[in-house]
C-alpha positions as CSV (number, residue, x, y, z in Angstrom):
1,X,11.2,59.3,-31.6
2,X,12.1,56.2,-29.4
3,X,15.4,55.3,-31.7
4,X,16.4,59.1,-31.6
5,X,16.3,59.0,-27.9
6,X,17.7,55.6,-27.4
7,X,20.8,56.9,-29.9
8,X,21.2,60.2,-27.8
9,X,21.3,57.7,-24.4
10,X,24.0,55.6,-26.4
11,X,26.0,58.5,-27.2
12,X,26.0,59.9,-24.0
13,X,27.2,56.4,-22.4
14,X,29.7,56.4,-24.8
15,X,31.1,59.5,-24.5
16,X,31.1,58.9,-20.5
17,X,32.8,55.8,-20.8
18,X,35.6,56.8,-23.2
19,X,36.2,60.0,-20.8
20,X,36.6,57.8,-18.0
21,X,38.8,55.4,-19.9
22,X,40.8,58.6,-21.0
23,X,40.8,60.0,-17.5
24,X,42.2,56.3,-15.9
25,X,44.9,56.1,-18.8
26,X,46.0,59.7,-19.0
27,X,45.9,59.9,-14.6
28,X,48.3,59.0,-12.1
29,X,49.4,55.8,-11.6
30,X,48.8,53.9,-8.4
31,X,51.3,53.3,-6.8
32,X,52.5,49.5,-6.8
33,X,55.6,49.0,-4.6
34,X,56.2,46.1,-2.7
35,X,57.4,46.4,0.9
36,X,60.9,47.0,1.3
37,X,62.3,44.9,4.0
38,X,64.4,47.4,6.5
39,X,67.4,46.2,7.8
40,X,68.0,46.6,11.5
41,X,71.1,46.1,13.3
42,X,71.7,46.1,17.0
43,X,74.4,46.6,19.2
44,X,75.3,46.0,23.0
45,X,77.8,48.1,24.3
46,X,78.4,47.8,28.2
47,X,80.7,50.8,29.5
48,X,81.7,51.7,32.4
49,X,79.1,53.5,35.1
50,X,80.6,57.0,35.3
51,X,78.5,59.8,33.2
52,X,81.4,60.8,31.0
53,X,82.5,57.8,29.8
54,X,78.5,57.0,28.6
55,X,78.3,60.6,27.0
56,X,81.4,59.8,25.3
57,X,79.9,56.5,23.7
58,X,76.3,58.0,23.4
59,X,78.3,60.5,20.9
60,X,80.4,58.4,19.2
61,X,77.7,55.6,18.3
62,X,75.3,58.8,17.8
63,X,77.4,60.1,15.1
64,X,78.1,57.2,13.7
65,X,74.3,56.7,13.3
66,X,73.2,54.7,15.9
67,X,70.2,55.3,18.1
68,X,69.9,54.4,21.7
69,X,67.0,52.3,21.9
70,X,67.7,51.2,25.9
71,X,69.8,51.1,28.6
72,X,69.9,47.9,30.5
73,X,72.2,47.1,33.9
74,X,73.9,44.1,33.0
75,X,75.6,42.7,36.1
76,X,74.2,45.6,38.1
77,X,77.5,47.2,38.1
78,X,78.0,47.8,34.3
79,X,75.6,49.7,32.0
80,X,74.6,48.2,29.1
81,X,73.9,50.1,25.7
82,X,71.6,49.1,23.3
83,X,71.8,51.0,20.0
84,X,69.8,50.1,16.3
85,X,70.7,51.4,13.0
C-alpha cells in the first residue's frame, strides 16, 4: 500500500513538473533588452527680445523637432533658447 502511494505521489510531481516546464517553454519570453542609450542634442539660440521674432524661432525649431527646454537671458539684453532633440 505504501509503494502504491509513494508511485501516485511520484506521478503527481511528475506531471506538475513537466506542466510547468511546458508552461515556461511554451510562455512568453521575458523580455531581455539592454538599455538603448538616447541621443540628446542641444542647442542655444539667442534672438532678439521682441515676441515675434521668439515665436518665429519657437516655430521653426518646434517643427523641426526641437523642444524648448529653457529660456535663459544671456547678457540681460538677449534671450537665450535652449532647445533638445
Amino acid at each position: 500500500m505504501q509503494n502504491v502511494r509513494r508511485s501516485w505521489e511520484w506521478l503527481i510531481a511528475g506531471v506538475s513538473l513537466g506542466a510547468l516546464g511546458f508552461l515556461l517553454f511554451m510562455g512568453q519570453p521575458f523580455p531581455a533588452k539592454a538599455q538603448e542609450s538616447k541621443r540628446i542634442q542641444y542647442k542655444i539660440v539667442e534672438v532678439l527680445p521682441d515676441t515675434q521674432n521668439m515665436q518665429t524661432m519657437l516655430n521653426e525649431f518646434g517643427s523641426s523637432g526641437w523642444e524648448l527646454v529653457a529660456v535663459s537671458m544671456g547678457n540681460m539684453t538677449e534671450p537665450r533658447l535652449i532647445f533638445k532633440k
